[in-house]
C-alpha positions as CSV (number, residue, x, y, z in Angstrom):
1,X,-66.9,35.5,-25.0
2,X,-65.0,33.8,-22.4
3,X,-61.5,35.7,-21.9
4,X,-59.0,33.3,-22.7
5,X,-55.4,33.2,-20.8
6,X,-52.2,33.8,-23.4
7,X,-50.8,30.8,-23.9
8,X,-47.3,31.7,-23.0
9,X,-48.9,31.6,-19.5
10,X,-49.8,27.8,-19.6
11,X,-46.1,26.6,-20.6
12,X,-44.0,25.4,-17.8
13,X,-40.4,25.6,-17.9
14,X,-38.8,22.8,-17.0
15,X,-35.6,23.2,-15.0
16,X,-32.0,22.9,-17.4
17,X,-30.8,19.5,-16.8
18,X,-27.2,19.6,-15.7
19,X,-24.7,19.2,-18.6
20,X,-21.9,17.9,-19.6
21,X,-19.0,19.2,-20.4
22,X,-16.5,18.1,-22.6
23,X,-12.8,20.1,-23.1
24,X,-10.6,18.7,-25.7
25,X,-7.9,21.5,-26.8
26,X,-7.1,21.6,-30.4
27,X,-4.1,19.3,-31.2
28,X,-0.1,20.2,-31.0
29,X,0.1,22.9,-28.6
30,X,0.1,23.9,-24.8
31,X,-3.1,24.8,-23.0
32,X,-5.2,25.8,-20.2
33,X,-8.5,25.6,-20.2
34,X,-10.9,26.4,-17.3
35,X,-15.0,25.3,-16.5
36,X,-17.3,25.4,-13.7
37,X,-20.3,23.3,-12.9
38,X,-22.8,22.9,-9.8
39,X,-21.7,20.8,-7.5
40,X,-24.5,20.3,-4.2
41,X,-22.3,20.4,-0.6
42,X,-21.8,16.6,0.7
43,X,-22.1,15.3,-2.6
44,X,-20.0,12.5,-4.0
45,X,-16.9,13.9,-6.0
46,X,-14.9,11.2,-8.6
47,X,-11.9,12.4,-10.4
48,X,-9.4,9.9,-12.9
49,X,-6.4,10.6,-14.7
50,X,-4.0,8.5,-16.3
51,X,-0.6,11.1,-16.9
52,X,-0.7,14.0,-14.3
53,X,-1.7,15.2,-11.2
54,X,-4.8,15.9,-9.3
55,X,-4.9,18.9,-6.8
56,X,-8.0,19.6,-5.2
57,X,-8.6,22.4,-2.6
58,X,-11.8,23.4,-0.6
59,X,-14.2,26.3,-1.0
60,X,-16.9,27.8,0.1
61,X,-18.9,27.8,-2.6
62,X,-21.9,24.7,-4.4
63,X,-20.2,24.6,-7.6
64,X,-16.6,23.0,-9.1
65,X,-13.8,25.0,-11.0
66,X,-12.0,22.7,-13.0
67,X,-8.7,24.1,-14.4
68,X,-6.7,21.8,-16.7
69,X,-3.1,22.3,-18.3
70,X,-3.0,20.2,-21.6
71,X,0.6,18.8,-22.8
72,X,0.1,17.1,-25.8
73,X,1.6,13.9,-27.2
74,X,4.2,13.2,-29.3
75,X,1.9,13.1,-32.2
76,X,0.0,16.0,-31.2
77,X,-3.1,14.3,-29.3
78,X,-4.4,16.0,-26.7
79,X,-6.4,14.5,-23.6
80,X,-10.0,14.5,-23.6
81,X,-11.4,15.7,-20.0
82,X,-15.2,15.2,-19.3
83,X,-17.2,16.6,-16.6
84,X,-20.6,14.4,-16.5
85,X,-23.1,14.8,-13.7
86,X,-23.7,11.4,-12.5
87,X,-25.9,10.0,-9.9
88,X,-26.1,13.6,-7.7
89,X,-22.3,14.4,-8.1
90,X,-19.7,14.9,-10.7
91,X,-17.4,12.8,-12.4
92,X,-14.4,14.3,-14.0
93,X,-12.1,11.9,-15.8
94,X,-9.2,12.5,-18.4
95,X,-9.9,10.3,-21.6
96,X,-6.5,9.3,-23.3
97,X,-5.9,8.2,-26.8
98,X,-5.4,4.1,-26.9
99,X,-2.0,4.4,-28.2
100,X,-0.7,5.0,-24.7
101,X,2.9,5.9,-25.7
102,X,1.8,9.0,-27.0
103,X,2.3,10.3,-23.8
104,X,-0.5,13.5,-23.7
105,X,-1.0,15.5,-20.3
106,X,-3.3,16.9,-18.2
107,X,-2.5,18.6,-14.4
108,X,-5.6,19.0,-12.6
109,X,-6.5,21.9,-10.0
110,X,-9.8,21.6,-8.7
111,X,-11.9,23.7,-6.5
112,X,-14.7,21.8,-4.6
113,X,-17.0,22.3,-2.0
114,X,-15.5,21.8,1.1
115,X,-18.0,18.7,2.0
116,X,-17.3,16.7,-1.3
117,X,-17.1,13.6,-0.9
118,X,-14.1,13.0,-3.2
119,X,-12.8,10.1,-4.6
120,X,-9.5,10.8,-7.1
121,X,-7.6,8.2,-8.7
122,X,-4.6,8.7,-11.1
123,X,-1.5,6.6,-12.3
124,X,1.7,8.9,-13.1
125,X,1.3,11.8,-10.9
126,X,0.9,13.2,-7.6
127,X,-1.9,13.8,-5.6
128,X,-2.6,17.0,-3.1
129,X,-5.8,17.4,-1.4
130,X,-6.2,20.7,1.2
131,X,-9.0,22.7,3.4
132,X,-11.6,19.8,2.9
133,X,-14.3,18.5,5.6
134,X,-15.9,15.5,3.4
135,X,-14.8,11.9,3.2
136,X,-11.4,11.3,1.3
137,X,-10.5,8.2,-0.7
138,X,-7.1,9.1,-3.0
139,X,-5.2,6.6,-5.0
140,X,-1.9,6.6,-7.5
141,X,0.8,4.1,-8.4
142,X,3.7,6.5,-9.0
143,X,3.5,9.7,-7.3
144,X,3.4,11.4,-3.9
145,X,0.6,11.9,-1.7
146,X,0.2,15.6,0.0
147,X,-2.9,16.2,2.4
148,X,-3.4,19.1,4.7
149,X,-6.8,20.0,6.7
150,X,-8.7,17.5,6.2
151,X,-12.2,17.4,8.7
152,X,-13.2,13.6,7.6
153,X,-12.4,10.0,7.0
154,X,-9.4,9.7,4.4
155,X,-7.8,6.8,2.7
156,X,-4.8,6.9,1.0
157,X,-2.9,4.6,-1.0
158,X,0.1,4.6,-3.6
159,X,2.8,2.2,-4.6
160,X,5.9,4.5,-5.4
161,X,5.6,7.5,-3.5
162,X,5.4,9.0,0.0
163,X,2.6,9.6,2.3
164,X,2.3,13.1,4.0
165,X,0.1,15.0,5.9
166,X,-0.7,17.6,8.7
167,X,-3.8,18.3,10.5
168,X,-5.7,15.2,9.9
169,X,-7.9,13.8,12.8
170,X,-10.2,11.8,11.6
171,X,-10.2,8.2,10.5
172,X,-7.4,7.3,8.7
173,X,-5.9,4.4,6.2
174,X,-2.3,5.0,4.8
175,X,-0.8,2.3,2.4
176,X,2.4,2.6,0.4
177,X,5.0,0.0,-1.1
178,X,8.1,2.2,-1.7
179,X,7.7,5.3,0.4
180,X,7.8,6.8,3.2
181,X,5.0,8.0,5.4
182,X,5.0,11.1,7.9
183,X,2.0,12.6,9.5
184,X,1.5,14.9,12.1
185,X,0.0,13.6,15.1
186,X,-2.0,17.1,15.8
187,X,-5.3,16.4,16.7
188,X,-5.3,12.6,16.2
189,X,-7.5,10.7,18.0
190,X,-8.2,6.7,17.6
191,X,-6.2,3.1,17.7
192,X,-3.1,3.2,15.7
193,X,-2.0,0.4,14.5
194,X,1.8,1.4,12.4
195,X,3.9,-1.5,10.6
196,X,7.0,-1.3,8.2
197,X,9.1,-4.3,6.6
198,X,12.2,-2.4,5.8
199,X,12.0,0.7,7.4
200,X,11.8,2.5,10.9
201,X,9.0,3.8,13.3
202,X,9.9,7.3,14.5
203,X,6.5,8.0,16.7
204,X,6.3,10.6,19.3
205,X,3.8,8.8,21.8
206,X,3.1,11.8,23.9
207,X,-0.7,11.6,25.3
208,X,-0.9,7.9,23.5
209,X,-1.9,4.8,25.8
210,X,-2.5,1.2,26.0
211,X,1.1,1.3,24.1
212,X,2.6,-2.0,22.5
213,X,5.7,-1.4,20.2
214,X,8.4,-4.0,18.5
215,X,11.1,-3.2,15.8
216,X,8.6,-3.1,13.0
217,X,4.9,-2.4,14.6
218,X,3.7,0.0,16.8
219,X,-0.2,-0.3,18.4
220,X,-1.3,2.6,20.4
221,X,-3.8,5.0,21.6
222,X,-4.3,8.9,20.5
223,X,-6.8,11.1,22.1
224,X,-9.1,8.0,23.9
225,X,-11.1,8.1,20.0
226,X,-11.1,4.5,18.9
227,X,-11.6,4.9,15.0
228,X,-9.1,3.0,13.1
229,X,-5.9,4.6,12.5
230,X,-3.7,2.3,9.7
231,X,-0.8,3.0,8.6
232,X,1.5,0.8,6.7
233,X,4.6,0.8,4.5
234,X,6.9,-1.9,3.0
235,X,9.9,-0.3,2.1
236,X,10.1,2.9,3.8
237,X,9.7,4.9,7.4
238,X,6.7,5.9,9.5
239,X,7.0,9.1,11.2
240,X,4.6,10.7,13.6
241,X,5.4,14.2,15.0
């Protein structure tokens, strides 16, 4: 008789699909609530809120920690926060009730891998984004924007808030309405290009070239790069130091 293999042998286990995860606290009270997921180095980030901030800082390490603090509403809803894998990266997005004059919570902290490519959009709240080498692209309507160390391309844009960074030498896009902006000019190297309607220019152009200033535009050159450098306010000051 032929000696048969057990069958256990023959099955193949398929590799666990990614997950996702969905954190919802229970209504009326205060929490904090913290997940993790797989997140591959270089791949594309996306996080949306509507009511709170988004702070993300780099790591060294192919995975996400996602740490949310929960306020609820006035009638004790609570925001739902899913983490989906989609297309090869992660989406994380805050899902609020429709009645939107609730007013539920939800401050972000993430830790990502330092070669995300992260794009993070909210609406009342600030945005902080530190220690990262990937591709930036950060949006709010009313709230400040706070970057420090970041290795790649970065645009950033609010509508009521300030602009402010350090250690940022890559390509860079800076838009606000009412707000100021002030980066350091550390490192910087391409064609700035600096405007403000009702505000001021206060740009050290040590090392720059190829200069061309008037009262409300500035045009020069950082570090002989020539990768855009944008900045631009309406009503509000641009500083470079």
């Amino acid at each position: 008789m032929r000696n048969l293999r057990p069958l256990a042998a023959l099955i193949l286990v398929a590799p666990l699909a990614a997950q996702t995860v969905v954190i919802q606290p229970a209504p009326g009270a205060r929490a904090t609530e913290t997940r993790t997921v797989g997140l591959a180095a270089g791949a594309p980030l996306r996080v949306s809120n509507v009511n709170g901030r988004i702070r993300v800082t780099g790591w060294d390490r192919a995975e996400v920690e996602f740490t949310g603090a929960f306020k609820p509403g006035r009638g004790g809803e609570q925001v739902k926060v899913v983490l989906e894998p989609r297309q090869g990266g992660l989406e994380v997005r805050g899902e609020y009730p429709k009645n939107g004059n609730n007013g539920p919570e939800c401050q972000m902290e993430l830790k990502v891998p330092r070669s995300a490519l992260s794009s993070l959009e909210t609406v009342n709240g600030s945005l902080e984004v530190r220690e990262v080498s990937g591709k930036v692209a950060v949006k709010t309507v009313n709230g400040e924007i706070t970057l420090e160390l970041l290795g790649g391309g970065l645009k950033a844009e609010t509508v009521n808030g300030s602009i402010r960074g350090s250690g940022i030498g890559d390509q860079v896009e800076a838009r606000t309405v009412n707000g100021d902006i002030r980066l350091s000019t550390k490192g910087l190297k391409g064609r700035l290009e600096a405007k403000t309607l009702n505000g001021t220019l206060k740009i050290k152009g040590e090392g720059a070239t190829d200069v061309q200033v008037s009262k409300r535009h500035m045009g020069a050159t950082f570090g002989g790069g020539d990768r855009p450098l944008r900045l631009e306010t309406l009503n509000g000051d641009i500083t470079l130091d």
